[in-house]
N, C-alpha and C positions, 0 to 999 in steps of 0.2 A: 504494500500500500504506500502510496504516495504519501512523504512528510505534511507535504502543503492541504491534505486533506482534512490535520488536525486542525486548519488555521480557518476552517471554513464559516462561515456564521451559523449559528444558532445551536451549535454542540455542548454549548455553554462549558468550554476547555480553554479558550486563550486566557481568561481572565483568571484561572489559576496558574497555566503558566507562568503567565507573569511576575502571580505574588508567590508565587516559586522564584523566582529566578530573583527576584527582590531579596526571598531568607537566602539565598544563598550569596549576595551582595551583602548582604550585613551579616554573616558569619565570616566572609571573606573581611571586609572592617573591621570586626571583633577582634580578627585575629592576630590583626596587623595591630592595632591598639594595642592590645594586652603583650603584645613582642615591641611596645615602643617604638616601632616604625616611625620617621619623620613625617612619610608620606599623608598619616592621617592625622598629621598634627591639630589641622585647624577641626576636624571632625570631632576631634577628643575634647579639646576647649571648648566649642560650641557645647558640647556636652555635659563636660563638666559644670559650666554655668548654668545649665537648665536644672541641673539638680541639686545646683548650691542657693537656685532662686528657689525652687520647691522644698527642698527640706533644711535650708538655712545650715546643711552640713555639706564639707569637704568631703568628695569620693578618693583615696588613695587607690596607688596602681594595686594590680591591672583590673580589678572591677567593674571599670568603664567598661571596658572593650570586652569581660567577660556577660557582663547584662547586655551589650548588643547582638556577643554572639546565642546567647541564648536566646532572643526575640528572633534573630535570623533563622536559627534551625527549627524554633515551635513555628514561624510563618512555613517554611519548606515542608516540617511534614504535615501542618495540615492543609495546605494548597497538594501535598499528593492523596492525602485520606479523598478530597473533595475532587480528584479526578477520576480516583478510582471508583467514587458513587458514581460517576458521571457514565462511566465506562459499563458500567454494571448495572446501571438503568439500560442503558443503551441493548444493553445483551439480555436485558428481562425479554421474556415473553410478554404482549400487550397484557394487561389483567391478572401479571404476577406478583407475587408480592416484593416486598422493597427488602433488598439483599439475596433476592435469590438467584440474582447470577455469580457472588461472592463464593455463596452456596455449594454453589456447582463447581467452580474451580476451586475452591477447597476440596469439594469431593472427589474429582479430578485425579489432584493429585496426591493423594491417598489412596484412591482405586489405582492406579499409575503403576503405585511401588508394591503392589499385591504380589503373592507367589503366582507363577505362569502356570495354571493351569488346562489343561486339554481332556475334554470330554467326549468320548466315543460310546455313537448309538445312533437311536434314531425315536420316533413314534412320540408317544406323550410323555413318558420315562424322562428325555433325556430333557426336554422345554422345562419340565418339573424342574429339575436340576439347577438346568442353566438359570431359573429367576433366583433359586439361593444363592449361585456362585456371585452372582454379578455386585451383590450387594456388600462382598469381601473383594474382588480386586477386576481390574478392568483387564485382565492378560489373561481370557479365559478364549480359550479357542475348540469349537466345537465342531467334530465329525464327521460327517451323518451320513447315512447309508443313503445309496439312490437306486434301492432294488425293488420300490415301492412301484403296484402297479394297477392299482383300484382308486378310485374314486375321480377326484376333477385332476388329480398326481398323472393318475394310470391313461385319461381320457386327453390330457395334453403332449404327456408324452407320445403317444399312437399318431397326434393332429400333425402336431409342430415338430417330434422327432429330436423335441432335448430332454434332457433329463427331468425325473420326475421334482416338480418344487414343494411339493405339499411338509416335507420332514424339515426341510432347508426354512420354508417359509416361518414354519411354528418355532421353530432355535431363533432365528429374526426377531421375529417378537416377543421371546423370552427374552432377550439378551436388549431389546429396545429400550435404550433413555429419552424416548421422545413423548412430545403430548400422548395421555392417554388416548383420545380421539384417533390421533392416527394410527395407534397398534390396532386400535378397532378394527379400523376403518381397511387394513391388512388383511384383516382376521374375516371380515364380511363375507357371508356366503349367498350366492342369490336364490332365490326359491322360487321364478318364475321365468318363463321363455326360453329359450335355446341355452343361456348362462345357468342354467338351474341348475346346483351341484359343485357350482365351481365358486372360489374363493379371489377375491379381490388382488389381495395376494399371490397366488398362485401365475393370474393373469399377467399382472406387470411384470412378477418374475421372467415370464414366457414373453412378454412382450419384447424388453430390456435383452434377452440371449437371443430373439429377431433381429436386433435394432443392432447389435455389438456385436453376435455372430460369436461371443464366447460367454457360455454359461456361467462360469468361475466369475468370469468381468460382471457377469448381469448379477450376481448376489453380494459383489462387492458392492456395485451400485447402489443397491438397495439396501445395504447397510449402513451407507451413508445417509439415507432417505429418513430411516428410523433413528439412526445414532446410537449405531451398536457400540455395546462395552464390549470391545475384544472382537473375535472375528468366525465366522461363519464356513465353515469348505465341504463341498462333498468328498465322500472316500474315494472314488475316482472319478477320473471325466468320458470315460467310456461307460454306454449302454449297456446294462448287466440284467438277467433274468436268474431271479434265484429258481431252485430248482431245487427239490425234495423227496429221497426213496422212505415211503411209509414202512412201519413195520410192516405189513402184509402186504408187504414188496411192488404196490404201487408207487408211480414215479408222477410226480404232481409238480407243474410248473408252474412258478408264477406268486409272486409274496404273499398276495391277498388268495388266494385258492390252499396254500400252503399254511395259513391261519385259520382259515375253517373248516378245517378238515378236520376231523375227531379224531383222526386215528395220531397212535405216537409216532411222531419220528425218530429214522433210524440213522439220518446223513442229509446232510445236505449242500449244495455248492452252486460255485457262479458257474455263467455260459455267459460270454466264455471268459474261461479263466486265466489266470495270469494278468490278471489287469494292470497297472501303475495307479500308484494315487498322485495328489499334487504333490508336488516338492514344496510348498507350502504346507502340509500336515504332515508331510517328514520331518521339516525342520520342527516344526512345533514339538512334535512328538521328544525329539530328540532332548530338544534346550528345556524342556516342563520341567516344575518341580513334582507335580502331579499329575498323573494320568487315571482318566474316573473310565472303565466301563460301566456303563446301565447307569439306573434304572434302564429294562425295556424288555420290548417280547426279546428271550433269550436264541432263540431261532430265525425271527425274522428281522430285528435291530441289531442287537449287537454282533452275533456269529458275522454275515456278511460281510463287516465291514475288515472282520477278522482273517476272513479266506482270500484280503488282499496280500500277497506277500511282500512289498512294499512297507504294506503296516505292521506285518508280521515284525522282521527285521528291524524298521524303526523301535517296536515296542521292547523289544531282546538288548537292544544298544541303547537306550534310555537308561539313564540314570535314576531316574523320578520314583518319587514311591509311588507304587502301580496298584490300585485298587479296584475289584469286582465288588459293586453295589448289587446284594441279591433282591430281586423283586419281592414286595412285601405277598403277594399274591399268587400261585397256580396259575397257569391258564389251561383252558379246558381243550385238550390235544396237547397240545404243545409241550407242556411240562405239566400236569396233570400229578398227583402225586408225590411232587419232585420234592426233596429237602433241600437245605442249603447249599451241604457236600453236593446234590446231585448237579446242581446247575453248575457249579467250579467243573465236576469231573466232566461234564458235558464238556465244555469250551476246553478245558485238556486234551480227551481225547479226541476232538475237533480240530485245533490246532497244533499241538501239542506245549509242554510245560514253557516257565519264564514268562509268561506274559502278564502275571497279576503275582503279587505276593501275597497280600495283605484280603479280606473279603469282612465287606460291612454287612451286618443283618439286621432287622429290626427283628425287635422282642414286645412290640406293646403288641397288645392284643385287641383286636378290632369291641365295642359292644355286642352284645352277644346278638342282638336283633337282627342287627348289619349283617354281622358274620352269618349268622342263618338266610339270609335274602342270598348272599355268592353260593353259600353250598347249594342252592336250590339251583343257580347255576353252572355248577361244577368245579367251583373253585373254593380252595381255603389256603389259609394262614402257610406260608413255606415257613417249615419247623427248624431251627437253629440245631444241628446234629454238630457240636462243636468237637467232638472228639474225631471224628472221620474227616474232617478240614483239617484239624493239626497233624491227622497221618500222614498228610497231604504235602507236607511240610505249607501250610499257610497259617500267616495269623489272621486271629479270628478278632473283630470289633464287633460286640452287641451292643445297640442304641436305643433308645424308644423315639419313631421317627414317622409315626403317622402323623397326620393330620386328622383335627377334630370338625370334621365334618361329615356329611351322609355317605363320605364313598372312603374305600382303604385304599389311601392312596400315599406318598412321602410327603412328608412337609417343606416344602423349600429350604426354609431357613436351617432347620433343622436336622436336614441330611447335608447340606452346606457346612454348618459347624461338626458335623459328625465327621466330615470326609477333612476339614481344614485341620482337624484334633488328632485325626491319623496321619498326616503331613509332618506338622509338630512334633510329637511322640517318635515319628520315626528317625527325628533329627538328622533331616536331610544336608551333603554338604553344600553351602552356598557359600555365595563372596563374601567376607566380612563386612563388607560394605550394606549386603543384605542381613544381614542379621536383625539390625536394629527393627526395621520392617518386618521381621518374624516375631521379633519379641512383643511390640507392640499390636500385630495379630494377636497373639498369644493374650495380652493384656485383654484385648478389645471379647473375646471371646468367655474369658473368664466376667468381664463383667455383666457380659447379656446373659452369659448360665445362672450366674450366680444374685442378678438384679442390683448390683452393688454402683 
């Protein structure tokens, strides 16, 4: 930006400049006084008689010159306090309130100096997530599977021949610091005419990967739009169809087909496989202090993104402490019965070991009414079998991490502080320089547990 654009009328900025640049002409005086300078001899005399006519007393050295400097530097900092309200009106939103753009770069940069986190998944699981993380640091970079192939996801990819936005889109507006309105207004879905089905979101997504001609560019786009904390990437940029052999040795293609199917699976993989993901979720992967798989369907989110070997490798060469969030719920096919251990030992013998150490569980138990309404649809509580996890050689974190509401689902916050306490606890190595920023996580976390 152009200097001369401060100088324009009605910013109401020059006229602190000025009695800026004045405190800093009479600190500059001050200083020269109080060192006896000849130069400001006659300034010192005029001086000294204005306050031998007002208090009838002699001022001795350097006094003079230290009462000017001290009027000089209280005009300079509060000609800069009264820019930066200036500054800071200017960046409110119309109808915001007054200091909330102060606000925000405070929050800024404190979010800024967060641990780097990277979340891998996809579906509702991982949007859950990513609204705890965001509220501990802005260096959260998330995942997401692009094997989706139902809904207004499955009916753009087929039209337009990009990638599905439906997963991409919901991380978007998890991770959004924009007007509530506009996350809405992302999220909108239409329910009449030819658009019925499809999500507002999804559209511009699809619009933006027409217009740029690259999908990756078109959610960066969009990230700007919302004013993502941290940043958004699919697992790869190539077209992928998951594909599923059922126990009863049916072979079922296709995410959404491969979720409603009752029967258990016995394997499942991409077509075609070998894909690369970006060199942006490598790096991420690599440089994190944390890496979250799940929450999410165990089969159709997280594994996928698993059977990139790109990701594989990244996740083996990471340093980060590497975490498996297990779903607080069963789903009905999919993992049906499953305990804790079973979902770890699933993504083991899937991928195979190193890719998680550590595996979060929740322990609170849903109200009994609730939990009776899932079992009538085939779902319950996944049971914490801690001693078949540490045969595993994993360690085991129990939490209470639901949320109090009508559905069993994880609490943002909640599984946020759960996964940030496993980060901590592991005493991961970082730059000395980060420390301080850990410690005072540390701090900040102890006093929202503790209400202190």
């Amino acid at each position: 930006m152009k200097l001369a654009y401060w100088l324009l009328p009605g910013l109401r900025i020059k006229r602190w400049l000025v009695v800026f640049a004045a405190g800093l002409y009479l600190v500059a005086l001050g200083g020269a006084m109080a060192a006896g300078a000849d130069l400001w001899a006659a300034a010192e005399g005029w001086l000294r008689r204005q306050v031998l006519a007002a208090t009838g007393r002699f001022v001795p050295e350097p006094w003079p010159g230290v009462a000017v400097m001290a009027l000089g530097a209280l005009l300079a900092v509060g000609a800069t306090y009264r820019v930066l309200r200036v500054v800071a009106e200017l960046l409110t939103p119309a109808g915001g309130a007054n200091g909330a753009a102060m606000d925000r770069l405070v929050l800024r940069r404190r979010l800024d100096r967060g641990p780097r986190v990277v979340a891998i998944g996809g579906g509702t699981g991982l949007s859950v997530l990513l609204r705890g993380l965001k509220e501990y640091t802005g260096n959260v970079t998330a995942i997401v599977t692009v094997a989706d192939d139902g809904g207004s996801s499955g009916r753009l990819r087929g039209e337009l021949g990009i990638l599905p936005p439906g997963d991409i889109r919901n991380c978007l507006v998890a991770l959004a610091d924009a007007e509530p309105l506009m996350a809405q207004l992302f999220q909108h879905r239409f329910t009449q005419g030819t658009l019925a089905g499809h999500s507002l979101g999804n559209l511009f997504i699809g619009a933006l990967a027409e217009l740029l001609g690259d999908f990756e560019q078109a959610v960066y786009e969009s990230s700007k739009v919302l004013a993502v904390r941290g940043q958004v990437l699919p697992s790869t940029l190539t077209p992928v169809t998951l594909v599923a052999r059922m126990a009863d040795g049916r072979i079922v293609r296709g995410e959404s087909a491969i979720a409603a199917d009752a029967a258990p699976i016995e394997k499942v993989w991409l077509e075609p496989s070998g894909v690369e993901p970006p060199p942006a979720a490598v790096e991420a992967i690599e440089s994190a202090d944390l890496v979250v798989l799940g929450p999410g369907s165990l089969y159709t989110s997280i594994l996928p993104n698993l059977l990139i070997p790109g990701i594989r490798d990244a996740l083996r060469r990471s340093r980060a402490v590497k975490v498996l969030v297990v779903n607080a719920m069963t789903q009905p096919g999919e993992t049906t019965g499953y305990t804790a251990a079973d979902h770890a030992r699933a993504l083991i013998d899937a991928v195979g070991p190193g890719l998680f150490h550590h595996v979060l569980v929740n322990v609170q138990q849903p109200p009994a009414a609730l939990l009776q309404r899932y079992r009538q649809q085939g779902q319950d509580v996944v049971r914490l079998d801690r001693e078949r996890l540490r045969q595993m050689g994993l360690q085991v974190h129990a939490a209470r991490l639901l949320a109090g509401d009508d559905l069993v689902r994880h609490d943002p916050q909640r599984l946020a502080r759960a996964l940030l306490r496993v980060l901590l606890a592991a005493r991961p190595r970082v730059n000395p320089r980060r420390r301080l920023d850990f410690f005072l996580l540390g701090e900040r976390l102890w006093r929202e547990e503790t209400g202190a």
